[in-house]
C-alpha positions as MATLAB code, in Angstrom:
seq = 'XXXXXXXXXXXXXXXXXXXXXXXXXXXXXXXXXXXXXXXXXXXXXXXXXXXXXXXXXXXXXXXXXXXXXXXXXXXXXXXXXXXXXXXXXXXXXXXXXXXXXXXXXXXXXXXXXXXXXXXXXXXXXXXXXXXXXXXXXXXXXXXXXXXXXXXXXXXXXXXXXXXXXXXXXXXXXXXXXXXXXXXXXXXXXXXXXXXXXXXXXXXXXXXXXXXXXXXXXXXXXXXXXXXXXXXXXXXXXXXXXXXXXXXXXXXXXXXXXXXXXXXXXXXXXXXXXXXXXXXXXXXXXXXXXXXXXXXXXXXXXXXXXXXXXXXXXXXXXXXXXXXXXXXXXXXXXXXXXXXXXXXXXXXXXXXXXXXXXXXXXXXXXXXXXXXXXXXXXXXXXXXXXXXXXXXXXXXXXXXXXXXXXXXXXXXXXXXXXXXXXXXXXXXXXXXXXXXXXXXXXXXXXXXXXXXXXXXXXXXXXXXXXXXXXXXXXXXXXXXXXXXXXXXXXXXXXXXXXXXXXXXXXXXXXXXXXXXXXXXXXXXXXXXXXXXXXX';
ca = [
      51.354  -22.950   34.311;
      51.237  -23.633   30.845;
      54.433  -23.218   28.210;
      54.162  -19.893   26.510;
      54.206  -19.335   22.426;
      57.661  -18.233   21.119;
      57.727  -14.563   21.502;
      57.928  -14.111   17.901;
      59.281  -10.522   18.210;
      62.534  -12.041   19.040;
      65.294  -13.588   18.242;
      66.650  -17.473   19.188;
      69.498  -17.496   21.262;
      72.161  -18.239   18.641;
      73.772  -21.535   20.698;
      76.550  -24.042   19.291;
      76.366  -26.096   21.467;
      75.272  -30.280   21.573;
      71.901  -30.101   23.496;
      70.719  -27.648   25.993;
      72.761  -26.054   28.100;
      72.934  -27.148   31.959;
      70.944  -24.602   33.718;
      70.366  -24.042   37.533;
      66.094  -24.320   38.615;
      64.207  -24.392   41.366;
      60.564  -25.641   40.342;
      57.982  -24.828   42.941;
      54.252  -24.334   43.114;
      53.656  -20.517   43.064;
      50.032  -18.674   42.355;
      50.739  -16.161   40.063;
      47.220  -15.734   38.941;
      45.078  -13.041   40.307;
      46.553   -9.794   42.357;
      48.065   -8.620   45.572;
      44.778   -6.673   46.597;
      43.176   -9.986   45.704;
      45.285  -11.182   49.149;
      44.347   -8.112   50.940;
      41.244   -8.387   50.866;
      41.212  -11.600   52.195;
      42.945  -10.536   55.176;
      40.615   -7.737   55.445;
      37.803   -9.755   56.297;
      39.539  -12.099   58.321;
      41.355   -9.815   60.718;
      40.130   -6.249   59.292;
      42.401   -4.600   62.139;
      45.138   -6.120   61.636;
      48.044   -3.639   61.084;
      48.920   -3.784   57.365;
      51.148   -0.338   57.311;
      52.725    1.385   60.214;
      55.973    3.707   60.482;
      56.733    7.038   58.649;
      53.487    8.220   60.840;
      51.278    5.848   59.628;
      48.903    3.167   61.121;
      47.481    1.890   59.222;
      44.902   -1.907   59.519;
      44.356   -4.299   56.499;
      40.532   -2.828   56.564;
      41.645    0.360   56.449;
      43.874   -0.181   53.418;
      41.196   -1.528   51.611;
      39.429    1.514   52.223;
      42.169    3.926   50.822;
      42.545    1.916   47.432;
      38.709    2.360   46.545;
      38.972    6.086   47.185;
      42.292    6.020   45.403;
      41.059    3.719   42.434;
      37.618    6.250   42.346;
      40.262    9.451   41.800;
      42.181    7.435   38.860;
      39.031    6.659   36.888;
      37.336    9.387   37.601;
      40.713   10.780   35.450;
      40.264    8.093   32.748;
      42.872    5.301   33.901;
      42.717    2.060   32.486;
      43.996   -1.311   31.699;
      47.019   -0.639   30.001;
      47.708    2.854   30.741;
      51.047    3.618   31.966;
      50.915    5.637   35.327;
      53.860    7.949   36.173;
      53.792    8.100   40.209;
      55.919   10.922   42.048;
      56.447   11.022   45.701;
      57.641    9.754   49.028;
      57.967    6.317   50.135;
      55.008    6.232   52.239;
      51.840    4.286   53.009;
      50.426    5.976   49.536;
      52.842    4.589   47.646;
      51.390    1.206   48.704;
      48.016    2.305   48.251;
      48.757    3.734   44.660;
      50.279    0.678   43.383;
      47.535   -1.634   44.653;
      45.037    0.818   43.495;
      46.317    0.511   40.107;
      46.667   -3.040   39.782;
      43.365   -3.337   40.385;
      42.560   -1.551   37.357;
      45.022   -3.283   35.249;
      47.046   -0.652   34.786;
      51.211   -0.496   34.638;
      53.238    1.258   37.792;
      55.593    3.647   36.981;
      57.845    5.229   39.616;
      59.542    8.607   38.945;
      62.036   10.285   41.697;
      60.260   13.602   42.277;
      64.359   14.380   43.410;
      65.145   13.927   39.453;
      65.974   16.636   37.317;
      63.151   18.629   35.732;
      64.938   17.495   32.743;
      65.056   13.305   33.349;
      61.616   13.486   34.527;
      60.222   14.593   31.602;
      62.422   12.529   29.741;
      61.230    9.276   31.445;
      57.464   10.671   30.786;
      58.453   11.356   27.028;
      59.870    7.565   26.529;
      57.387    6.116   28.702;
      54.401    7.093   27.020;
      52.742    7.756   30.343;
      48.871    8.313   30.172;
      48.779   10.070   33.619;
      51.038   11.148   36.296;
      49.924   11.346   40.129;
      52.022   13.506   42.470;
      51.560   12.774   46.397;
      52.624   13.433   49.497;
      53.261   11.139   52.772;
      50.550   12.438   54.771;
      47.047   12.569   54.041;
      46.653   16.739   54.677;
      47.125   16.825   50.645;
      45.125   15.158   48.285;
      47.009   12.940   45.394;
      46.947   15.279   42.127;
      46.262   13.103   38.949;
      46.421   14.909   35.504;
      46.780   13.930   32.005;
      50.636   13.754   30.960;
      51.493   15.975   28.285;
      51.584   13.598   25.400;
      48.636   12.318   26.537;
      49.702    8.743   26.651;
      50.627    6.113   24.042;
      47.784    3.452   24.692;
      47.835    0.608   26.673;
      50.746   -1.300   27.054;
      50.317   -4.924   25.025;
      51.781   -8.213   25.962;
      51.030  -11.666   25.492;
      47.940  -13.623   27.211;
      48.212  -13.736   30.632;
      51.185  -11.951   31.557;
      49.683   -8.295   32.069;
      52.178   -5.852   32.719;
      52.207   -4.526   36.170;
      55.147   -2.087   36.377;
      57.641    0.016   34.910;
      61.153    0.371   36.526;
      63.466    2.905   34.434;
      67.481    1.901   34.412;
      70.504    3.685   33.279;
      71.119    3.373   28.959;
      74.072    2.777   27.438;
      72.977    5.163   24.999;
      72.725    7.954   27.274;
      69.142    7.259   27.525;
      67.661    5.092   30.319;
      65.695    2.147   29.895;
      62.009    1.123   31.342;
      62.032   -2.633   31.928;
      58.918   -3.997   31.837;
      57.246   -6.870   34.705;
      54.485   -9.053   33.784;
      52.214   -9.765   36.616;
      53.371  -13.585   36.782;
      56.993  -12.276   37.306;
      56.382  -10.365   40.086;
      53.706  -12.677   41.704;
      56.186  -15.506   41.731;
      59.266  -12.939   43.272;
      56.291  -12.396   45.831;
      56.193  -15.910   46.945;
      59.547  -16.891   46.627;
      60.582  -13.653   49.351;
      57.501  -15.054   51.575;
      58.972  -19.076   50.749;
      62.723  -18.152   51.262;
      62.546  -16.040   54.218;
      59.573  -17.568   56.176;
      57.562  -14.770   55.864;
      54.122  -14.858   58.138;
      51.175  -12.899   59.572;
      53.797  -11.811   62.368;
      56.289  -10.491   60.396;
      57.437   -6.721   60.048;
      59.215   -6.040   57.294;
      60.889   -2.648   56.670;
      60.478   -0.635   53.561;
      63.663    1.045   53.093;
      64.354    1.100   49.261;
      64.014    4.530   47.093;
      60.848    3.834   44.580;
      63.183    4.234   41.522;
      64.424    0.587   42.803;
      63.235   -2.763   41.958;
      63.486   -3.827   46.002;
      60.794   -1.124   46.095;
      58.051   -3.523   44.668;
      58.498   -7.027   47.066;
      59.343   -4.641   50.146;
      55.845   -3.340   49.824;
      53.883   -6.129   48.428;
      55.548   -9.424   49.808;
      54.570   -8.915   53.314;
      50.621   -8.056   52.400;
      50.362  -11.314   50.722;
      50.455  -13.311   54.240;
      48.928  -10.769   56.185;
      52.478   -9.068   57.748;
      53.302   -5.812   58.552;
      54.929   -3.114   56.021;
      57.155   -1.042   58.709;
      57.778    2.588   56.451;
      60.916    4.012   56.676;
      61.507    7.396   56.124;
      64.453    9.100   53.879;
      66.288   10.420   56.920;
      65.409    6.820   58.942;
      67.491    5.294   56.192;
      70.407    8.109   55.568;
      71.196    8.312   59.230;
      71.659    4.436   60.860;
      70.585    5.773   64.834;
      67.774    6.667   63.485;
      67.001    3.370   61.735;
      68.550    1.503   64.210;
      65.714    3.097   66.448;
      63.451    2.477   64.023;
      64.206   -1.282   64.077;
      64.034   -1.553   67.821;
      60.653    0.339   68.027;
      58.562   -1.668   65.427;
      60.332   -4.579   66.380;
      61.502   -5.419   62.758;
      62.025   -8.960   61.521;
      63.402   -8.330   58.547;
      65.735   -5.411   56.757;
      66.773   -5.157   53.585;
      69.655   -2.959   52.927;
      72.870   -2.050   51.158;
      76.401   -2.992   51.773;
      77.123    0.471   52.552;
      74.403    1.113   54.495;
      75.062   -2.569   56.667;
      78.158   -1.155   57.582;
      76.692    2.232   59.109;
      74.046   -0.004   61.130;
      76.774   -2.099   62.288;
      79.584    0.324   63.223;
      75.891    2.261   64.910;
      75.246   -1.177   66.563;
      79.087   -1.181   67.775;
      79.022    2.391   69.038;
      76.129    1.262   71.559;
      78.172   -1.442   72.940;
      76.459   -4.603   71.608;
      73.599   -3.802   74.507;
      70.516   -2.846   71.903;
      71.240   -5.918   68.806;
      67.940   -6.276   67.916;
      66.346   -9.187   69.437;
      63.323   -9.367   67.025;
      65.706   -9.219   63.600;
      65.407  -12.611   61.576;
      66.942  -11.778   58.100;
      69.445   -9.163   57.295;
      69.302   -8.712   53.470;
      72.138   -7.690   51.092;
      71.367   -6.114   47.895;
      72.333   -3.602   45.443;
      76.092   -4.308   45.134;
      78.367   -6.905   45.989;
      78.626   -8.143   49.913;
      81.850   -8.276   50.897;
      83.245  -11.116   52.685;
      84.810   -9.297   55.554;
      81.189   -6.758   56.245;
      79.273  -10.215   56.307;
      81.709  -11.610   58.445;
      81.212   -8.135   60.759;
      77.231   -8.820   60.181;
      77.514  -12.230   61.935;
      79.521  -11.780   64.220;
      76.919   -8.509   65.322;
      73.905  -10.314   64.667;
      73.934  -14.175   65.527;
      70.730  -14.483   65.833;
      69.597  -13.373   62.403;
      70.451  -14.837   58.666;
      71.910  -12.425   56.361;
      71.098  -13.348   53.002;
      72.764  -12.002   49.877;
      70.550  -11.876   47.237;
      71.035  -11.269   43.172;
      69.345  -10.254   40.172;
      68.466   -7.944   37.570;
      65.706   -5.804   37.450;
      64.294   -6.873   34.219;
      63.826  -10.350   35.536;
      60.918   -9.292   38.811;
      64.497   -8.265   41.128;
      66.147  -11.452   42.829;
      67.003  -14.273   40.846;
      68.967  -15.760   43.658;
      69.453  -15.962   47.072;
      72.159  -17.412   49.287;
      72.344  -17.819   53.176;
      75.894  -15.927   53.921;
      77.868  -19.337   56.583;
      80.901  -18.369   58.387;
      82.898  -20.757   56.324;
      81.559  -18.566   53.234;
      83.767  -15.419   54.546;
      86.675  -17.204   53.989;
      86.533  -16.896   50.563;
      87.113  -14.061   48.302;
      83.813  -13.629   47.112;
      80.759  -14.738   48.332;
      78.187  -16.729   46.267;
      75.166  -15.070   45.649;
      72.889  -18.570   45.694;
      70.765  -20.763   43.919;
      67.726  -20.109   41.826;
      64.558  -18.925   43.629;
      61.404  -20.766   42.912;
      60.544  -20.934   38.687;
      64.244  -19.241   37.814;
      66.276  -21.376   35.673;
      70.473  -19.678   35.403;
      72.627  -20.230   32.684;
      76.419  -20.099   32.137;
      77.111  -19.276   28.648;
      80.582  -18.475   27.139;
      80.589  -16.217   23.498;
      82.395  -16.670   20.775;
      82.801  -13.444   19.679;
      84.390  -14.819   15.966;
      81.796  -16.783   15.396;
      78.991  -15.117   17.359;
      77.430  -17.805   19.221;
      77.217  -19.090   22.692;
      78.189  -22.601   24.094;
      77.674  -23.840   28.189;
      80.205  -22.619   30.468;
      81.984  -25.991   31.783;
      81.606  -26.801   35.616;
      83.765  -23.715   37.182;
      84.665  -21.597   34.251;
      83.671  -18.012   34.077;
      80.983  -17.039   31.099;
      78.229  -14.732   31.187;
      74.767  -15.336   32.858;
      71.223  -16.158   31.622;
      68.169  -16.318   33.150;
      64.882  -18.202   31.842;
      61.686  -18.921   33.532;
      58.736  -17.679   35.236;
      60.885  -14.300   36.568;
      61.615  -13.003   32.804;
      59.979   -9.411   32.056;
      58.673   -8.446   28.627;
      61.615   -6.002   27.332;
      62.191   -2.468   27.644;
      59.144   -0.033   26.970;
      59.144    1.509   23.607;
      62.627    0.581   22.592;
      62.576   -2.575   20.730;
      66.816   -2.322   19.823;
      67.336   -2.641   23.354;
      64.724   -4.998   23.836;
      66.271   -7.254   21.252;
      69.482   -6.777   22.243;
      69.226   -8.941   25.509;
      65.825  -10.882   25.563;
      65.937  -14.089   22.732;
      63.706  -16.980   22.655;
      64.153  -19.518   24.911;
      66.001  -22.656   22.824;
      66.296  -24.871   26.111;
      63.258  -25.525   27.875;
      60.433  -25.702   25.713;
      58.060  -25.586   28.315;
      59.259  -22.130   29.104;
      55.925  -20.413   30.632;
      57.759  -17.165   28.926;
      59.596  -18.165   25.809;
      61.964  -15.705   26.814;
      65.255  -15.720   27.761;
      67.453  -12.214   29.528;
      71.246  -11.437   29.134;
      72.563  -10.227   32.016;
      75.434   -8.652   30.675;
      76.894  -10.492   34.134;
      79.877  -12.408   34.718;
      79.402  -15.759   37.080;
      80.038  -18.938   37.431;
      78.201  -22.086   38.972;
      80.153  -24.463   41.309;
      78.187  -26.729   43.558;
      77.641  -23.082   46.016;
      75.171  -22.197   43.107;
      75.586  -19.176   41.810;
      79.092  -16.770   42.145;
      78.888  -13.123   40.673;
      82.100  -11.923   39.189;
      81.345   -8.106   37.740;
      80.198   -6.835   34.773;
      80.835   -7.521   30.938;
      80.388   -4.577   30.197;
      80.521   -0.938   32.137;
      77.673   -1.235   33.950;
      78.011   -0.538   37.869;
      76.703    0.250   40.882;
      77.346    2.635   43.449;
      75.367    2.416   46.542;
      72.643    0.092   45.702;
      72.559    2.791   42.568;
      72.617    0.640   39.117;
      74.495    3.183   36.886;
      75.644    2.842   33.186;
      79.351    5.054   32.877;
      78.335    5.034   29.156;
      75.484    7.209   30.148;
      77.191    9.843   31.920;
      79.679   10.232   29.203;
      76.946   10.482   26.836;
      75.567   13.456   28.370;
      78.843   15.384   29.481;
      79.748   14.974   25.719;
      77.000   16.910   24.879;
      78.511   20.484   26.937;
      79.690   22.824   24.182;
      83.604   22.988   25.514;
      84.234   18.988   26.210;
      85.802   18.107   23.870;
      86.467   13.625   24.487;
      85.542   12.750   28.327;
      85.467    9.480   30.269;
      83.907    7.721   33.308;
      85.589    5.548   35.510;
      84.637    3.735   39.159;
      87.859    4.704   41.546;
      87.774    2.056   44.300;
      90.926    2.077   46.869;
      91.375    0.134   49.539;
      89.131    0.674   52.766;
      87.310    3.296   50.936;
      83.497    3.909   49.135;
      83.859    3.748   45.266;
      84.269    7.233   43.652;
      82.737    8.018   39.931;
      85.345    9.977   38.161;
      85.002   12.548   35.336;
      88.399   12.425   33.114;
      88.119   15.446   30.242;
      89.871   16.945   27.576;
      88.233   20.500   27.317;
      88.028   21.851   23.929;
      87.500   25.491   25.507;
      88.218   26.562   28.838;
      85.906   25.396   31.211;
      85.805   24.819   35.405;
      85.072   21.399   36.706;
      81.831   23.296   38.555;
      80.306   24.726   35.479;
      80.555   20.774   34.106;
      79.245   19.407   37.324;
      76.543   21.962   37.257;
      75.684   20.770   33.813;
      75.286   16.950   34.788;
      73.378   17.717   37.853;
      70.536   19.513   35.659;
      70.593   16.173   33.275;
      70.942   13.666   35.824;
      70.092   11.923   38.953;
      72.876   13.557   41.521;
      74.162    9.597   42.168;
      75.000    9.742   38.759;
      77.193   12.613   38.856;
      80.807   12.273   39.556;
      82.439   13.471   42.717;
      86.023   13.642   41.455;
      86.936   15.664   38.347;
      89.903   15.138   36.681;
      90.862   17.627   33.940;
      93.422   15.978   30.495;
      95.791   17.642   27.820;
      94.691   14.307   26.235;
      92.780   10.890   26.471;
      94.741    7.885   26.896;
      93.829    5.446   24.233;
      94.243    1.642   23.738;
      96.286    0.495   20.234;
      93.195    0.196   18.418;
      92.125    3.819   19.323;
      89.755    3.288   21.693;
      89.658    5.514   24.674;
      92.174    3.432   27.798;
      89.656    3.002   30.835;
      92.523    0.795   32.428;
      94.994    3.616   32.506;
      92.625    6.233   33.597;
      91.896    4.023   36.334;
      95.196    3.955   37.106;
      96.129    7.865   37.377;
      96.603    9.227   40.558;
      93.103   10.603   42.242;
      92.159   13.832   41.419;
      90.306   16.506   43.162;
      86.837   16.095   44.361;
      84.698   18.269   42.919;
];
């Protein structure tokens, strides 16, 4: 892979310090050339029934696949889809997810997934900002025909980028700016994620690995893909399989699953299912147990080997504007001593950095061995920026000053805390208010923005409640400037917003705490005692 131009859209990485900074990499051989379908094909003709897709009522053989992304590729440009042209998807995950996205890549054009759950209101603000030339709705089954129509706007031409990094998908996150964000993945990006999920957890022609992540979710992409690059099996899982752990736990034991990838939250309802049943059904065929989403606690992974023996649990990191997982880290029982877990070393073609800023002088030096500082990523997993929103864009991607042979040129702000010890990797929150809840990457910047907008707030605030023993709870703290029920503003979020962005607890102010400098006091509201649910 040869070193990419300097992106010349952006910036250099303003850096004081005496030669590059010490970064973490993992060089590997990877093919990131050609496409997924390009692999199933192959396995097509070698073992056409092999099954490719089963669960969620599907069966689905890697001949049959085939099949279905001709007929679906026939439908898209028979509607005028292109190379380029952004594609907003809306449905279930489902076997026709799979067969969407492959259908499109082979066209060269750019995934998008929307949440047909969304708001009337976010969807059409995702198609607005994404400049989407057509948008397919589908079901599961195959009773109902996909329905592909021109968007509104009638797209914005094809997406550009530089020579030979094709975009290949579109995954929207939350905006500080009360406006979310479509990070863009270059086909090399997500080729090399590919192979460094089959590398990292010995994925083979035997494997079954479960597809349990909403679409809206960067885990989506290597759930579905990584397994058809070695000829596995993709084992669907359906919304209620996932929401309700006897259910998935059956679904486990019935496909004989090899690998999960889930939650923290969502470990701990398969375990305490696993518990209920007496230890007698542990799943004999499990190899990996993946943590994602949020941070793994050291007591659940403690619970998660002590349930599972047999299987690795693997706590993986990474932004979604870097192909998903950065990282990954094999969870020891020496590890759950600790008070956090480290979340791993680079996967194959990442390079991590530990930068510290100097916010008087505005530039960034190398974290020394141990000391807290923000993380950077470089290398092959870097994506392109955010779609149509170049401040944003330039606000976290710079030019690569440290490796010259970057293939990208590129280098992404996290906007993470870490450091790097001789564990690799150790995540230690957020700079700024970013969180998740869930496995659900929220900005509370973004809520606020839109409950400001209601006619009788008058100053609001988000905060993440999080007591002992209990799930994190998003807060609403408001100073009406009108009377106003705590419904009528939930009511008002929910027709905005995804409902895991809306707060659960609603806690109504004569007046906003604020720090000495004026600025509203997320400490103390933090602090107050817990207010109604809502």
């Amino acid at each position: 892979m040869t070193a990419s131009p300097r992106p010349p859209h952006l910036a250099d990485l303003p850096y004081a310090g005496r030669g590059p900074a010490p970064a973490l990499a993992n060089p590997v051989d990877a093919d990131t050339t050609g496409t997924v379908l390009d692999r199933v094909n192959a396995w097509a003709r070698k073992s056409p029934d092999r099954r490719a897709v089963v669960g969620a009522g599907a069966e689905i053989g890697y001949a049959d696949l085939v099949r279905r992304v001709e007929r679906m590729r026939a439908r898209l440009e028979a509607s005028g889809c292109g190379a380029g042209d952004v594609v907003a998807c809306l449905g279930p995950r489902s076997a026709r997810t799979i067969v969407l996205f492959l259908a499109l890549e082979s066209l060269g054009a750019v995934y998008l997934p929307v949440d047909p759950g969304w708001p009337r209101a976010r969807i059409d603000e995702v198609l607005r900002l994404s400049s989407s030339a057509l948008a397919v709705e589908y079901t599961a089954g195959d009773e109902q025909p996909p329905v592909v129509e021109r968007t509104a706007g009638g797209g914005g031409g094809p997406l550009e980028a530089p020579a030979g990094e094709e975009p290949r998908y579109v995954i929207y996150t939350s905006g500080t700016t009360g406006r979310p964000k479509g990070a863009v993945v270059a086909r090399p990006g997500m080729l090399n994620h590919l192979w460094a999920k089959v590398a990292d957890l010995d994925i083979t022609e035997d494997s079954r690995v479960v597809f349990t992540a909403p679409l809206v979710f960067d885990i989506s992409i290597w759930q579905m893909l990584a397994p058809l690059m070695v000829g596995a099996t993709v084992v669907v899982a359906s919304d209620n399989d996932v929401l309700y752990p006897p259910r998935l736990h059956r679904l486990l034991l019935r496909h004989e699953a090899t690998l999960v990838e889930l939650v923290p939250t969502a470990i701990g309802t398969l375990l305490d299912d696993i518990a209920r049943k007496g230890g007698g059904e542990v799943l004999p065929a499990l190899r990996w147990l993946i943590s994602t989403g949020e941070e793994l606690k050291p007591s659940l992974a403690e619970r998660a080997l002590a349930a599972l023996p047999h299987a690795g649990l693997l706590n993986a990191y990474g932004p979604t504007e870097c192909s998903d997982d950065v990282t990954h880290h094999v969870v020891s029982p020496q590890d759950t001593a600790g008070a956090r877990l480290p979340v791993g070393r680079p996967i194959g073609n990442a390079k991590i950095y530990c930068l510290v800023h100097d916010s008087e002088e505005g530039t960034w030096s190398a974290a020394g061995p141990g000391q807290a500082g923000e993380l950077f990523v470089g290398g092959v997993p870097v994506g392109l920026g955010y779609l149509g929103d170049r401040d944003a864009t330039l606000s976290a991607f710079f030019r690569d000053v440290f490796d010259p042979d970057s293939p990208t040129g590129r280098l992404y702000r996290t906007g993470d805390l870490g450091r790097i010890d001789g564990d690799g990797v150790h995540y230690l929150g957020r700079v700024d208010r970013q969180v998740k809840v869930a496995g659900v990457r929220m900005e509370l910047d973004e809520i606020e923005a839109v409950l400001s907008r209601h006619g009788s707030v008058k100053l609001c605030a988000v905060t993440l409640r999080q007591e002992e023993g209990r799930q994190p709870v998003l807060t609403a703290h408001y100073v009406p400037g009108t009377e106003v029920e705590a419904g009528e503003l939930e009511a008002f979020l929910r027709s905005a917003l995804p409902a895991s962005l809306v707060p659960r607890s609603w806690d109504r102010l004569e007046e906003m705490p604020l720090t000495p400098n004026g600025k509203v006091d997320h400490r103390a509201l933090a602090r107050r005692e817990p207010p109604g649910e809502g």
